[in-house]
N, C-alpha and C positions, 0 to 999 in steps of 0.2 A: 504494500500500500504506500502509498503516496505523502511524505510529508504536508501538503494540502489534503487530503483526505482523513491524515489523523486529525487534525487540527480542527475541521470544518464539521460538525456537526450534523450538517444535514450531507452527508455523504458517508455511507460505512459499507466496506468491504462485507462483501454477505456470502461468497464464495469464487474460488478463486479464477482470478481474471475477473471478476462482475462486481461492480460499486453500485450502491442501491442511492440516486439521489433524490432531495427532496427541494420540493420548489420552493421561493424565497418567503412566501407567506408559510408555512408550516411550522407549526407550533417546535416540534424537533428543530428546527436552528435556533431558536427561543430561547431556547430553558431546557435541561438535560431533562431526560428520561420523561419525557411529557410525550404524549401521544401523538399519532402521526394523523396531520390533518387534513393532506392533501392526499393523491393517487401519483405513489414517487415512480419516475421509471430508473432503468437501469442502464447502466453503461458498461460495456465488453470491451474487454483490451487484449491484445495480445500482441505480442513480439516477434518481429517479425526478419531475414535477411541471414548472411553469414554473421559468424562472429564478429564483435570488432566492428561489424558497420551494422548492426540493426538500428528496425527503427516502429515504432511504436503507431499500432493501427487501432482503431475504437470504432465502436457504431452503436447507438443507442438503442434501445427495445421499451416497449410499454409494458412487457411482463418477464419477468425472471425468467420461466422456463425457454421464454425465444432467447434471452442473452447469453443461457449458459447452451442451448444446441450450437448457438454462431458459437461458441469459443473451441466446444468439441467439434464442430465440422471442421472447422482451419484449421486445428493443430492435426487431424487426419487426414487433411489437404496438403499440412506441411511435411509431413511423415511421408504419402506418398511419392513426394516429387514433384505433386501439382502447385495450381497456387496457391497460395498460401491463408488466403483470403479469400471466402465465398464473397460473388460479388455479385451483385445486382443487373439488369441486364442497361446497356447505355443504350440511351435515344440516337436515331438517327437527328442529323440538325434541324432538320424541318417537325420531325416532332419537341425536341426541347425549345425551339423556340416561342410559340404558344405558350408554352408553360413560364416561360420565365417572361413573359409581357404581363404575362396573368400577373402574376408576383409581384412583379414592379408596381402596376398599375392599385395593387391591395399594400403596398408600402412595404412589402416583404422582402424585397430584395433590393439591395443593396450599393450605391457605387461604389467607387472606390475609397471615397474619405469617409464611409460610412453613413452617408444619408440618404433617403429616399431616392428617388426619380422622380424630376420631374417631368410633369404630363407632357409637353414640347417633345423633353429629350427621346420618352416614349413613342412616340408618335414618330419622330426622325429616325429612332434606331427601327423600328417597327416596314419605313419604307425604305430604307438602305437593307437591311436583309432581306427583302424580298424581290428587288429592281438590282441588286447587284451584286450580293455573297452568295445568294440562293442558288443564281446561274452561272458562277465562277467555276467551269471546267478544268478537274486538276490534271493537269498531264501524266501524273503518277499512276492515278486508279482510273484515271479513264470514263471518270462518271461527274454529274453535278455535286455541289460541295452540300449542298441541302438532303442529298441520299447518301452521305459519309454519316458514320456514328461520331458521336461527338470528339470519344476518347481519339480519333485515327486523327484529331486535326494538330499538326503539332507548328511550330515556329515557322519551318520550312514551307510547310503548305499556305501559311498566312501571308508570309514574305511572298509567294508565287502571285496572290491574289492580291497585295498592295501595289506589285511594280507592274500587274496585267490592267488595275481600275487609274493606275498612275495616269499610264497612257492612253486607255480608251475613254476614261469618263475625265475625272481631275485631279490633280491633286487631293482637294478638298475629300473630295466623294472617296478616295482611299483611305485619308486618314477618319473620315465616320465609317467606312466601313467595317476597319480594324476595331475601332472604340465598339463598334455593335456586336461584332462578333466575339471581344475577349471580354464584353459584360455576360453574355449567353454563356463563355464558359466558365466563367467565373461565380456564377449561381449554380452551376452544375457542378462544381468544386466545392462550393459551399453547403450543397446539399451531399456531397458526400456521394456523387454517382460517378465522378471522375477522379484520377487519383493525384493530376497536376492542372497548373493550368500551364498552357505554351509561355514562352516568354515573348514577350512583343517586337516586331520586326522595326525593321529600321524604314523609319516612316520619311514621304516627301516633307521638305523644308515648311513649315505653315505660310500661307500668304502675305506678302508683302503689307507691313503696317498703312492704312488706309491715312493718305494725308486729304480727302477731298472732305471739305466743306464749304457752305453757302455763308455769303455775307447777310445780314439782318436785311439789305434793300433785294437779294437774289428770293430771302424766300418771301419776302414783302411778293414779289411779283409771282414768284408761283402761288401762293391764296389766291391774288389775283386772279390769275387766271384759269385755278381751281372753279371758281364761284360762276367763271364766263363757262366755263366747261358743263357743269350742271345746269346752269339755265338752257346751254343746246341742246343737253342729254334728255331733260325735263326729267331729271332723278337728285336725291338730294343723296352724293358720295364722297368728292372728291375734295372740297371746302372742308366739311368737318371731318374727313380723315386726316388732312394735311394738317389742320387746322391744331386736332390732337397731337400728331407729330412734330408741330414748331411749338408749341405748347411747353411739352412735358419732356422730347425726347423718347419716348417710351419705345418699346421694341414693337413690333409690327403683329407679331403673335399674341402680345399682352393689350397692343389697338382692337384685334379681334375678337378678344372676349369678355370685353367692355360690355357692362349693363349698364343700365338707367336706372336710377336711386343711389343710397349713400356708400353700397358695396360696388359702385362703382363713378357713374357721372355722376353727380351731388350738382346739379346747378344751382340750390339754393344758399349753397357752400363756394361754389365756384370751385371748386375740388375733387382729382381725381383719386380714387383712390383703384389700384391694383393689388390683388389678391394673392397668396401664396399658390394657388392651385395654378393660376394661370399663367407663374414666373418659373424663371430660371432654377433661384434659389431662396432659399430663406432670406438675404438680403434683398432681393427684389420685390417685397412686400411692400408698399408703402403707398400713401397719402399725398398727394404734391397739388399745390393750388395753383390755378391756371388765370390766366389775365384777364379783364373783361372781356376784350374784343374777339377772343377764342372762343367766349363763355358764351357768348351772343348769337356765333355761326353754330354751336349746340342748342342753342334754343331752337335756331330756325330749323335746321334740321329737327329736330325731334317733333314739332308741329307738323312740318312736312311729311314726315313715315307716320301720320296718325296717332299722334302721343302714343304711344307703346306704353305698357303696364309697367310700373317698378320691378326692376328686375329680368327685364328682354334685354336681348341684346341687342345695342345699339348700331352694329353695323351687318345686314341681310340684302337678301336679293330680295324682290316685288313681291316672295312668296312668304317669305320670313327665315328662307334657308340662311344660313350661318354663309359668309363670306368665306374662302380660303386668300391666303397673302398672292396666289396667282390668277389668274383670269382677268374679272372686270378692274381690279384695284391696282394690278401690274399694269396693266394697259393701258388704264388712265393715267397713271404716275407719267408713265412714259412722254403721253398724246401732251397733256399740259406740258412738262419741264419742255417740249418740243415748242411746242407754244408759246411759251417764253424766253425760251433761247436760252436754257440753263441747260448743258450740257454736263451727264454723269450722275446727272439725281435720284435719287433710290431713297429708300424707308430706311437704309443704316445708315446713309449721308445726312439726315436730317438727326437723327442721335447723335451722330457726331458733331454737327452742329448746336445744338443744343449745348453739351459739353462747352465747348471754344465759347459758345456768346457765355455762358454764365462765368467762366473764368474772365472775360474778359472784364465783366460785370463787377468784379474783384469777392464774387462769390470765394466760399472758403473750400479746397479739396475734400475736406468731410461733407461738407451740404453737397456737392456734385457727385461726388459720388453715392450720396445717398438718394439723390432724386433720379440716379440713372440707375438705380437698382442695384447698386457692388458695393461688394463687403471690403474692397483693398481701394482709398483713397489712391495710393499713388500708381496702380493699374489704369485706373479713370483717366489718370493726367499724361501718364503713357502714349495711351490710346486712343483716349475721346478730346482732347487739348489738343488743339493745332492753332499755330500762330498766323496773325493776320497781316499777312505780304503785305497789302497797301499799309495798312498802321505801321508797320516796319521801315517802310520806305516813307515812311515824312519823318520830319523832323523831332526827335524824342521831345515833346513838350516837358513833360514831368521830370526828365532827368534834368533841360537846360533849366526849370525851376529851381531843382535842386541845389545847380551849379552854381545859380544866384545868390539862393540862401548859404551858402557855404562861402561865396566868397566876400558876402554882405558882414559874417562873423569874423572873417579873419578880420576887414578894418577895420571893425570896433573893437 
């Protein structure tokens, strides 16, 4: 037994290889010899490998009599010559992946810094294995990677499939693919159906840090011409989507699942607030108040779509179907920024704008990075800060201020 098993109360060796534990409310971690209050299960161990290099294998059971069969069937697995370890049977990819969306999706599984998934990431790793790991032909076995069992996927075959999506999708798309596929095996690891996980391949460079954003008059003119766009369309879209976007900055997935009331547009607040379901991460939770003149093109809009009930969501098609970030909202973004002569504008040029005006604003890197949803102030200033060329190229007013008051003290 285990120096943490003598020690721990609610765990006691009850025969050999098999510890009987008890869950954290059970009166037995309490207070000695006091009754047992929950349904403990047990846990089997056994040793396993040559000498000199073993190494230590467990599997849980709900009842004694299944812990201590698993501990006699492997040590007559090991006597054999077989393995050593009766072992469950492993999913092909296509069937473990359901299962671990399930998981995710019920907060069961895990990433890598130990927190949830969220919904976004589910939904992106969900169509990256299925558009592009699922169809990944391994030259090896000669079959799709979706009909390999999980355990046959190892480094090599991963590395095949990141330098194959490199060059026929993107960079981008290989390195989510990889992220999709070692969280799939990395819950299959953690449940104890695989016995490693691969080690991860040597992935494409990430993209080039993004320096494009709008000046306050660029996106002045695309609302503008947002507001002429919907008057042509006769639909009320592309004003109060933009509208929220020069606003808040917000990500384009967190624009889409915007309601109406205080859990989300609050006009009688002037305040948006987004939700943990609908973010990134736990720092993307947050409250951020919005200007009048944004506040005002949400009024009209919401008049326009038929005041919708507290709690709709505020951006649908004629039917009330839910918006995706492609189709009519891509295509507008486009038709206006073409419209106005803003070349390069997109829904994360507008975040990142948002960023640069509020620094320039002489906001503080805590508040920005807290209204753009991140938990690391100087990531925000990394990457959503960019300097404004023209204010660059004129003449430093504030520092030649400064120059002044400095050389005003030396004569005195």
């Amino acid at each position: 037994m285990s120096t943490a098993e003598r020690s721990d109360p609610g765990q006691k060796r009850v025969t050999p290889g098999v510890t009987e534990r008890h869950t954290k409310g059970c009166a037995v971690r309490r207070r000695a010899r006091a009754a047992c209050t929950c349904t403990p299960g047990y846990m089997a161990r056994i040793r396993v490998g040559e000498r000199g290099h073993q190494r230590s294998v467990s599997r849980t059971f709900s009842s004694l009599a299944e812990a201590v069969s698993w501990v006699a069937e492997a040590k007559r697995l090991a006597r054999a010559g077989d393995h050593p370890v009766p072992r469950q049977a492993v999913p092909l990819l296509r069937e473990a992946t359901p299962a671990f969306l399930a998981r995710a999706r019920a907060g069961k599984a895990l990433n890598r810094s130990g927190r949830p998934y969220a919904v976004t990431t589910i939904t992106n790793y969900e169509t990256v294995l299925r558009l592009h790991v699922y169809t990944f032909v391994s030259e090896r076995y000669g079959v799709a990677l979706d009909a390999l069992p999980a355990d046959a996927i190892d480094t090599r075959l991963m590395q095949a499939m990141v330098n194959h999506l490199t060059s026929a999708a993107s960079p981008a798309v290989a390195r989510q693919a990889d992220a999709a596929l070692s969280a799939v095996l990395r819950d299959l690891y953690a449940r104890e159906v695989i016995d490693a996980v691969p080690n991860r391949p040597s992935l494409p460079a990430p993209p080039p840090r993004r320096d494009k954003h709008l000046t306050i008059e660029q996106a002045d003119r695309l609302l503008e011409h947002a507001l002429a766009d919907d008057d042509a369309t006769g639909r009320s879209l592309m004003a109060p989507a933009i509208a929220v976007l020069i606003a808040t900055g917000c990500r384009v997935t967190e624009l889409l699942h915007l309601v109406w009331g205080s859990d989300g547009i609050d006009l009688d607040a002037n305040a948006i607030t987004i939700s943990r379901e609908t973010t990134k991460t736990d720092a993307g939770a947050r409250t951020v108040g919005i200007e009048r003149e944004y506040a005002a093109i949400l009024r009209r809009h919401r008049m326009a779509t038929g005041r919708p009930d507290v709690g709709s969501l505020v951006f649908t098609d004629e039917r009330g179907v839910p918006l995706g970030r492609g189709g009519r909202l891509r295509s507008g973004l486009t038709r206006v920024a073409k419209a106005a002569g803003i070349d390069g504008a997109s829904f994360h040029v507008l975040r990142h704008s948002q960023g640069s005006w509020l620094s320039a604003a002489g906001e503080s890197a805590t508040d920005i990075a807290a209204r753009l949803g991140h938990r690391d102030p100087s990531f925000t200033l990394r990457t959503y800060v960019h300097p404004d060329r023209d204010r660059l190229a004129a003449a430093p007013t504030a520092l030649a201020a400064f120059r002044e008051r400095q050389r005003h003290t030396q004569e005195t």
